[in-house]
ROPA-142731 format. One record per residue (C-alpha): z, y, x; residue in one letter; chain. Coordinates in pm, 1 decimal. Each point is the difference from the previous one (the first is absolute). Layout:
<lobas>
<loba <Z,Y,X>,A,A> ...
</lobas>
This chain:
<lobas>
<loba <-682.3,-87.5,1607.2>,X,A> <loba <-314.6,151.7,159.0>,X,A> <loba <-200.9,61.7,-300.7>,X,A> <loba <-63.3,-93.0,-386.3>,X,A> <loba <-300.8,-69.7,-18.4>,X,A> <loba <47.9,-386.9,-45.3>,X,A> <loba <273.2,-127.6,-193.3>,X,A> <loba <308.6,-56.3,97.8>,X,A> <loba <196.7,-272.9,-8.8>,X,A> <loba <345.2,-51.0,-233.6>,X,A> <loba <216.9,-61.3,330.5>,X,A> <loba <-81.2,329.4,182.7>,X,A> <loba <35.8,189.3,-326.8>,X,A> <loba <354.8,-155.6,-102.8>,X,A> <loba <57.0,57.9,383.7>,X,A> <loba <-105.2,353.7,4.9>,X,A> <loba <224.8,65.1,-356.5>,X,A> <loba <244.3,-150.5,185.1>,X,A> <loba <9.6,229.9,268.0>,X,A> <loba <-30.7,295.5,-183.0>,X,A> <loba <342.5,-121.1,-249.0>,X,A> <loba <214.7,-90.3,299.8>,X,A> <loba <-115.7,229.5,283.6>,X,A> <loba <43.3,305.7,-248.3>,X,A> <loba <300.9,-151.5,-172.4>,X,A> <loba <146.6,90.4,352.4>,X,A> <loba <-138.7,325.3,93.6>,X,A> <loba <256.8,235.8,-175.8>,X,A> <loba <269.4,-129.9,230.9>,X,A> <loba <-182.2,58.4,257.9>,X,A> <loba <-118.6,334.8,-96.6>,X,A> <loba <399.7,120.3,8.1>,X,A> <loba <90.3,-216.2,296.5>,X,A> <loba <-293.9,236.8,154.1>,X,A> <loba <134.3,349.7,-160.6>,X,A> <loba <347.2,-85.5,131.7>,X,A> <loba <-148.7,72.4,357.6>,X,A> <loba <-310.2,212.4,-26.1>,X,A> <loba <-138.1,230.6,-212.3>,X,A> <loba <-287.6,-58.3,-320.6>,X,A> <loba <-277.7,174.4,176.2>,X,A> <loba <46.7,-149.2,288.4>,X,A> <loba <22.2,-334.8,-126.8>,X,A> <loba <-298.1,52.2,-160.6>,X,A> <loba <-205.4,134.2,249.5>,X,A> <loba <94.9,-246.6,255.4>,X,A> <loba <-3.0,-301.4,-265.6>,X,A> <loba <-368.5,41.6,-64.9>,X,A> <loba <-152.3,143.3,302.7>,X,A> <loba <135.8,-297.1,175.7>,X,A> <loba <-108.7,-239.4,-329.2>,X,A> <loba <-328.2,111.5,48.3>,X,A> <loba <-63.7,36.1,398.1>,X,A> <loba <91.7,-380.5,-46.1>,X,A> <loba <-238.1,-72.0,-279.9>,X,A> <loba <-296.8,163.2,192.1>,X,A> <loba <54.0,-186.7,315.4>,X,A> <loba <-14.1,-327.8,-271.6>,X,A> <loba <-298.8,118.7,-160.8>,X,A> <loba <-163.3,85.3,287.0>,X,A> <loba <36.6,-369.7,168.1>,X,A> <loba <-101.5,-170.3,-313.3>,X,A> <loba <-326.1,230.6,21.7>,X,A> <loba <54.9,147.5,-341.7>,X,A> <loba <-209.3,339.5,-42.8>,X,A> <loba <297.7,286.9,43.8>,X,A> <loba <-173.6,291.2,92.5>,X,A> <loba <-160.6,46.0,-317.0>,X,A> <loba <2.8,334.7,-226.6>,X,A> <loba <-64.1,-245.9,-303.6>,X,A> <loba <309.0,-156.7,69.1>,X,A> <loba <220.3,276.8,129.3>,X,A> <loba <-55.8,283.1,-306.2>,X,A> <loba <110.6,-220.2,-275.3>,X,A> <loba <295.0,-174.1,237.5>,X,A> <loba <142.5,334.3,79.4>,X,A> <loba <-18.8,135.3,-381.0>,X,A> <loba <167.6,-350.0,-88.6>,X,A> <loba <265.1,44.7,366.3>,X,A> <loba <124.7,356.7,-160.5>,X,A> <loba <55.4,-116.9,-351.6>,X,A> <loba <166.0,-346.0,89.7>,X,A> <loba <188.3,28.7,299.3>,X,A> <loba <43.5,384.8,42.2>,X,A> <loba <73.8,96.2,-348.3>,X,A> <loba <101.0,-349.6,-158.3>,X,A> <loba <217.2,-166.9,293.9>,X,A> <loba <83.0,359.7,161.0>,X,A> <loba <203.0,89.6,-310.6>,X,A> <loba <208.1,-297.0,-12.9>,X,A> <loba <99.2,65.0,357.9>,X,A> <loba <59.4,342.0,-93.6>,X,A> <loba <220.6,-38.0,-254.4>,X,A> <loba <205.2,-297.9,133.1>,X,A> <loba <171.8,235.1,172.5>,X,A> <loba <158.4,139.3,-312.6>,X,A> <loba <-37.2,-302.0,-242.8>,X,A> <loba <152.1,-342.4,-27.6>,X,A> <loba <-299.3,-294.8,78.1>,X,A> <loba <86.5,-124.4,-335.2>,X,A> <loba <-127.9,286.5,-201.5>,X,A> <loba <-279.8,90.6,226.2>,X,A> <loba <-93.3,-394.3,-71.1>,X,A> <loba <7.7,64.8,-345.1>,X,A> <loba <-195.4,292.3,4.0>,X,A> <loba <-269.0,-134.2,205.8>,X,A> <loba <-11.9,-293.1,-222.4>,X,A> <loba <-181.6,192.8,-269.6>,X,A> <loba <-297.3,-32.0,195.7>,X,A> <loba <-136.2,-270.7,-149.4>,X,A> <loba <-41.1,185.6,-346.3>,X,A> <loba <-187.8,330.2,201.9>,X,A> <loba <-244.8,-267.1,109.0>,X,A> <loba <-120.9,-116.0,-352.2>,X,A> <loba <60.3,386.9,-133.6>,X,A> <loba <-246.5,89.6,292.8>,X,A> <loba <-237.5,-331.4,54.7>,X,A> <loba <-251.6,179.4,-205.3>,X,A> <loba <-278.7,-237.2,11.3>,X,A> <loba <224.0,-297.7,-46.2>,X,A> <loba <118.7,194.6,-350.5>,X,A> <loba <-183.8,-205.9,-261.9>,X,A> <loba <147.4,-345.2,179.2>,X,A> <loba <349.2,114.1,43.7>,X,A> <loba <110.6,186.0,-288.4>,X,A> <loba <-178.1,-334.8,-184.2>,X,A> <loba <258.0,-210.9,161.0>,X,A> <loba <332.4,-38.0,-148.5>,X,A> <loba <147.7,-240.1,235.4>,X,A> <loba <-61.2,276.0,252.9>,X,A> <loba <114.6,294.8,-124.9>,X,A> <loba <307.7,-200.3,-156.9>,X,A> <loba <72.9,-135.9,308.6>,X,A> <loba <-34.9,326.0,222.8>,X,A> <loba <300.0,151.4,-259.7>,X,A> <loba <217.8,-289.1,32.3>,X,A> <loba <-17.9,21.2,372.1>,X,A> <loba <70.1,346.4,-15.3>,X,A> <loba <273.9,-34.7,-209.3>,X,A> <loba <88.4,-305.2,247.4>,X,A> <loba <60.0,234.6,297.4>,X,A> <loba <223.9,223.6,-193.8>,X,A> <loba <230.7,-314.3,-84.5>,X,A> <loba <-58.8,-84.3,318.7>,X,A> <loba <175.4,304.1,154.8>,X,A> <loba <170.9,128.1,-350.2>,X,A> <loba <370.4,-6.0,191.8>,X,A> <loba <-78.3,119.7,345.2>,X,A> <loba <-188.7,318.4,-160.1>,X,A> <loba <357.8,69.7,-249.2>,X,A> <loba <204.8,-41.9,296.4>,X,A> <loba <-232.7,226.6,205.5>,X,A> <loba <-64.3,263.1,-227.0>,X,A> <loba <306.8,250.7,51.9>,X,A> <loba <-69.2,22.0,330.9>,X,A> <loba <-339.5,141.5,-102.7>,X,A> <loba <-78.3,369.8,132.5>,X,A> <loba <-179.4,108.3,-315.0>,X,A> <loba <-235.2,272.3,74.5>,X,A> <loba <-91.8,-141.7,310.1>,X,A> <loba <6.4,-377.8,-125.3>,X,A> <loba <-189.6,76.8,-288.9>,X,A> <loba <-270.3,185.7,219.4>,X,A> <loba <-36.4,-325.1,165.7>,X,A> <loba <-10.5,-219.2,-257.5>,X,A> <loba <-300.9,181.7,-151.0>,X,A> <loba <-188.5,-69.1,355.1>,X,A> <loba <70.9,-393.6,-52.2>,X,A> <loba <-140.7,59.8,-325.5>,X,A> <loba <-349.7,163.3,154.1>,X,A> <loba <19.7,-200.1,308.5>,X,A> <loba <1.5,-331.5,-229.8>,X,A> <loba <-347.7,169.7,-170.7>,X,A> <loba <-167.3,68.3,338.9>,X,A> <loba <103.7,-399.4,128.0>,X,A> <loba <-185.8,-82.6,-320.8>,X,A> <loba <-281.3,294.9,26.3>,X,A> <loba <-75.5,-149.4,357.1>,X,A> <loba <75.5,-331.3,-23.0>,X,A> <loba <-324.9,14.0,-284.5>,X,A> <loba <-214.8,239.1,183.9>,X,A> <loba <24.4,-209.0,300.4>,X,A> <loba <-108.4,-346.7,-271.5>,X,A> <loba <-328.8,190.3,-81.5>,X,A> <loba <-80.0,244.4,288.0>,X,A> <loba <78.5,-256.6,315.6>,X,A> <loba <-247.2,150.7,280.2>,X,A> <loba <17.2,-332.1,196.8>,X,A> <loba <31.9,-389.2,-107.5>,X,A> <loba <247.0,7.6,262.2>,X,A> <loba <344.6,40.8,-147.8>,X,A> <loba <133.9,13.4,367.1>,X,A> <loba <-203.0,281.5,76.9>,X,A> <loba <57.0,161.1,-332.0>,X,A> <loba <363.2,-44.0,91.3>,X,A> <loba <-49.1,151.6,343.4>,X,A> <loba <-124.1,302.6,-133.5>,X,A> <loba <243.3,39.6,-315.8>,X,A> <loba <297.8,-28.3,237.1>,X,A> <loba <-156.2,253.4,262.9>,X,A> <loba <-89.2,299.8,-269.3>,X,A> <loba <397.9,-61.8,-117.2>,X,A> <loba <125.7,-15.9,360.8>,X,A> <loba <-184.0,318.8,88.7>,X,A> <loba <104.6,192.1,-366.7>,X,A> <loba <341.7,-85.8,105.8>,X,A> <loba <8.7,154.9,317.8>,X,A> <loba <-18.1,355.9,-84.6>,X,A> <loba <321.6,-13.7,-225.0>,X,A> <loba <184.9,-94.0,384.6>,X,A> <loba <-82.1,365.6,118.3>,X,A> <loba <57.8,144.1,-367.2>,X,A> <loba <325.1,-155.3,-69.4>,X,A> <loba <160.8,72.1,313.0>,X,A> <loba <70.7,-367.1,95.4>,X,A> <loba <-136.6,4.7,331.4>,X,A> <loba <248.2,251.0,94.9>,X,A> <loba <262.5,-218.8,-113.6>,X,A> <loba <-200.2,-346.9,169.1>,X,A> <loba <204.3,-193.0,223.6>,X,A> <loba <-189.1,-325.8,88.8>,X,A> <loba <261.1,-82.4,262.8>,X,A> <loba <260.9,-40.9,-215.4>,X,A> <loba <-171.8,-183.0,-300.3>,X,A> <loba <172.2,-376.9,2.8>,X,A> <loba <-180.6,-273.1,45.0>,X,A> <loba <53.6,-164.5,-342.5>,X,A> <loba <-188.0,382.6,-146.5>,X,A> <loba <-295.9,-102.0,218.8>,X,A> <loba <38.9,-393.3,-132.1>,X,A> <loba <-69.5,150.0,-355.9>,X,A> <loba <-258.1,193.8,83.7>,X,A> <loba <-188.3,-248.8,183.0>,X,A> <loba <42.7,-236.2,-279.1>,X,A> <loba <-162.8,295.0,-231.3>,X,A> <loba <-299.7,3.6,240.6>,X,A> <loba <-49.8,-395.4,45.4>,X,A> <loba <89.7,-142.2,-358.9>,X,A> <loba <19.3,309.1,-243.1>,X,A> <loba <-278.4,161.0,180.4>,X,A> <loba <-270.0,-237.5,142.3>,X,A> <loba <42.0,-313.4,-197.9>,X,A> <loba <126.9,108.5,-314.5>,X,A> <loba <-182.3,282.4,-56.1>,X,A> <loba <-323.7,-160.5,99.6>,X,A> <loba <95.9,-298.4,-264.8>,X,A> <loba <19.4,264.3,-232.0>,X,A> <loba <-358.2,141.9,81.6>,X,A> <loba <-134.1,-276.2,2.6>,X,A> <loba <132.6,-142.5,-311.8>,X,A> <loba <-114.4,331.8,-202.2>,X,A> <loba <-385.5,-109.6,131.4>,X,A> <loba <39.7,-374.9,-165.1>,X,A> <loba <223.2,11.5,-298.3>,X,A> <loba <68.2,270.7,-289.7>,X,A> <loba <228.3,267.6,72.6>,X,A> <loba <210.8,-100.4,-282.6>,X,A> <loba <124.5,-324.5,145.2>,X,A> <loba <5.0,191.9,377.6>,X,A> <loba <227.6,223.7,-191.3>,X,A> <loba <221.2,-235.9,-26.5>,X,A> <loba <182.1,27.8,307.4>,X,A> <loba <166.7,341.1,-134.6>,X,A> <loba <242.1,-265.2,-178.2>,X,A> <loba <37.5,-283.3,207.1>,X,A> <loba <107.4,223.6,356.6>,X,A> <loba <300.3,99.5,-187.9>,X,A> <loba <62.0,-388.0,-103.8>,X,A> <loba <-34.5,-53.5,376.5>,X,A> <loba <225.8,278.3,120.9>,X,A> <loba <324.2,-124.4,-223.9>,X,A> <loba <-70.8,-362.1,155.1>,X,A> <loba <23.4,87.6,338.7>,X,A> <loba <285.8,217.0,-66.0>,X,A> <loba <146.9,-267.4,-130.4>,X,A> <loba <-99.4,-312.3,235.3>,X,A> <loba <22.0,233.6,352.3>,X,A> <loba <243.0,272.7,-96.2>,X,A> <loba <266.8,-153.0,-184.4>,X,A> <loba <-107.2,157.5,-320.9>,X,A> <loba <156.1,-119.5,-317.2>,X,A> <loba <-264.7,-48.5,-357.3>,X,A> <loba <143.5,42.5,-346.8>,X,A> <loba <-103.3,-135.2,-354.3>,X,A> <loba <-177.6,345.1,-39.6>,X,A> <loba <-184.8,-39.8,295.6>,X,A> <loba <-137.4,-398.7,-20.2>,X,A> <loba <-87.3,150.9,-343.9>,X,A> <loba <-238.6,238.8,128.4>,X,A> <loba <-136.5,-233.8,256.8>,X,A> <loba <-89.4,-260.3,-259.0>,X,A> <loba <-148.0,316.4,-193.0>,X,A> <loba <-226.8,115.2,260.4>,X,A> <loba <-165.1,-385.7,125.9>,X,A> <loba <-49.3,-28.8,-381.2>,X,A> <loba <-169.8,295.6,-53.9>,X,A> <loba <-209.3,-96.8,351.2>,X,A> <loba <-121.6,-321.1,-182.2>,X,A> <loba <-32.9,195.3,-321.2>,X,A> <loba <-256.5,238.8,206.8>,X,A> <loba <-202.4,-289.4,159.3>,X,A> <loba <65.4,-214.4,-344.2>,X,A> <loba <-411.5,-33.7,-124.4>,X,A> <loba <-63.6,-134.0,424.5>,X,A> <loba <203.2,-308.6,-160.9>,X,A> <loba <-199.7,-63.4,-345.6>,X,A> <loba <-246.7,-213.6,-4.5>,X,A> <loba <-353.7,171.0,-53.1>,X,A> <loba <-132.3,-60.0,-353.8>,X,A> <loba <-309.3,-189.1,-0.2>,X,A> <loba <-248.6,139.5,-245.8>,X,A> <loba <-232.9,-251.1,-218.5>,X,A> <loba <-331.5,66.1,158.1>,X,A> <loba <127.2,-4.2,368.1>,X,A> <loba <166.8,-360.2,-80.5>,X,A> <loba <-95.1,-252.9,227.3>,X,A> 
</lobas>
């Protein structure tokens, strides 16, 4: 996934989508298993320092060009809005919300990117398939998760929950701002050392809020159990280095529409493992909503399946 300059092939793109859906799908559990033991800035901080230390020791053995100011000012612009703003609020506020609404939340955004993918405009908004199909998935999720948010919602501090559920709401916008500035503005054809970058601006942003917040005071590494550092180290190694850099990659080869798509599918993801490794139960409600959102996932990627009409003069 060095570059895309040539094209790639079908296998490492359905590989890469792959990734992204399933490593994701599995991140919010994760993310609380983490907050059960240490605290968000910390997690942060720590997450993507170590994320990208790792990444620069990779780039720097497969000779990619790292210490470049054409790659680093766009990567930290892109670092701050993804992972500092977009993935720093959802560990934020899973503190305070239940996974399932956060999920939700961040699942609208898929319809910030086509709202904001200016110069793609003309070619989404012309595409019914796509626009129908980010709705219905939208409208998926919320079936999806319809009876854990009613069972969840007295519980709900509402000043305080409200607060946070605004931040989902702009952290969702800057994913989507970023995730686009980083399609046009990539500084390097390297999406690992765009990645190395991006994950060392957020890891450094997050380090301040340590001091701020008082959590160092309150730090006691000693007595963090082991299955607290298990979930962060799977946030570093699958969340972090190969999922994320999927995701960077994929926004350089295919429209950010379709990349988008993994807003709906995580959640899809998240109730199957539940299910299959934590002795979840599914209800009617809930297949409903599944078989809503891989519909409206075809629906998006529908015209890839037409067959190209063949115009008169170009006949063979």
């Amino acid at each position: 996934m060095k570059t895309a300059n040539s094209t790639p092939s079908t296998a490492l793109i359905v590989l890469a989508y792959a990734t992204v859906y399933i490593v994701w799908g599995s991140t919010y559990f994760f993310i609380q298993k983490a907050l059960s033991g240490l605290p968000p800035f910390f997690i942060g901080a720590f997450r993507f320092v170590a994320s990208g230390l790792i990444m620069l020791m990779w780039s720097i053995l497969q000779g990619d060009k790292v210490f470049s100011l054409k790659a680093i000012k766009p990567a930290i612009v892109t670092g701050l809005l993804l992972l500092f703003v977009g993935n720093g609020v959802v560990i934020w506020v899973e503190q305070f919300l239940p996974s399932a609404m956060v999920a939700i939340m961040v699942s609208s955004a898929p319809l910030w990117f086509v709202l904001l993918d200016q110069p793609k405009w003309a070619q989404n908004f012309s595409n019914k398939s796509t626009i129908i199909g980010l709705l219905i998935g939208f409208a998926g999720v919320i079936l999806l998760f319809s009876e854990k948010i009613m069972a969840s919602m007295g519980s709900l501090n509402s000043s305080r929950d409200l607060f946070a559920m605004v931040l989902v709401v702009l952290g969702s916008m800057s994913w989507a701002g970023g995730s686009l500035y980083s399609k046009y503005n990539a500084g390097s054809d390297s999406a690992t050392v765009n990645s190395t970058w991006q994950m060392f601006a957020a890891g450094v942003a997050f380090t301040p809020g340590i001091f701020l917040t008082g959590e160092l005071e309150a730090l006691d590494l000693a007595s963090v159990p082991a299955s607290v550092w298990g979930a962060v180290v799977y946030l570093i190694v699958f969340g972090s280095i190969i999922g994320y850099s999927a995701y960077v990659w994929l926004l350089k080869v295919q429209p950010a529409t379709k990349v988008s798509t993994y807003a709906y599918v995580n959640p899809v993801v998240a109730v199957l493992l539940g299910i299959f490794f934590a002795n979840e139960s599914i209800s009617l409600l809930q297949i409903a909503g599944l078989v809503v959102i891989l519909g409206s996932v075809l629906l998006i990627n529908l015209h890839q399946y037409r067959k190209p009409k063949v115009l008169a003069g170009n006949a063979a």
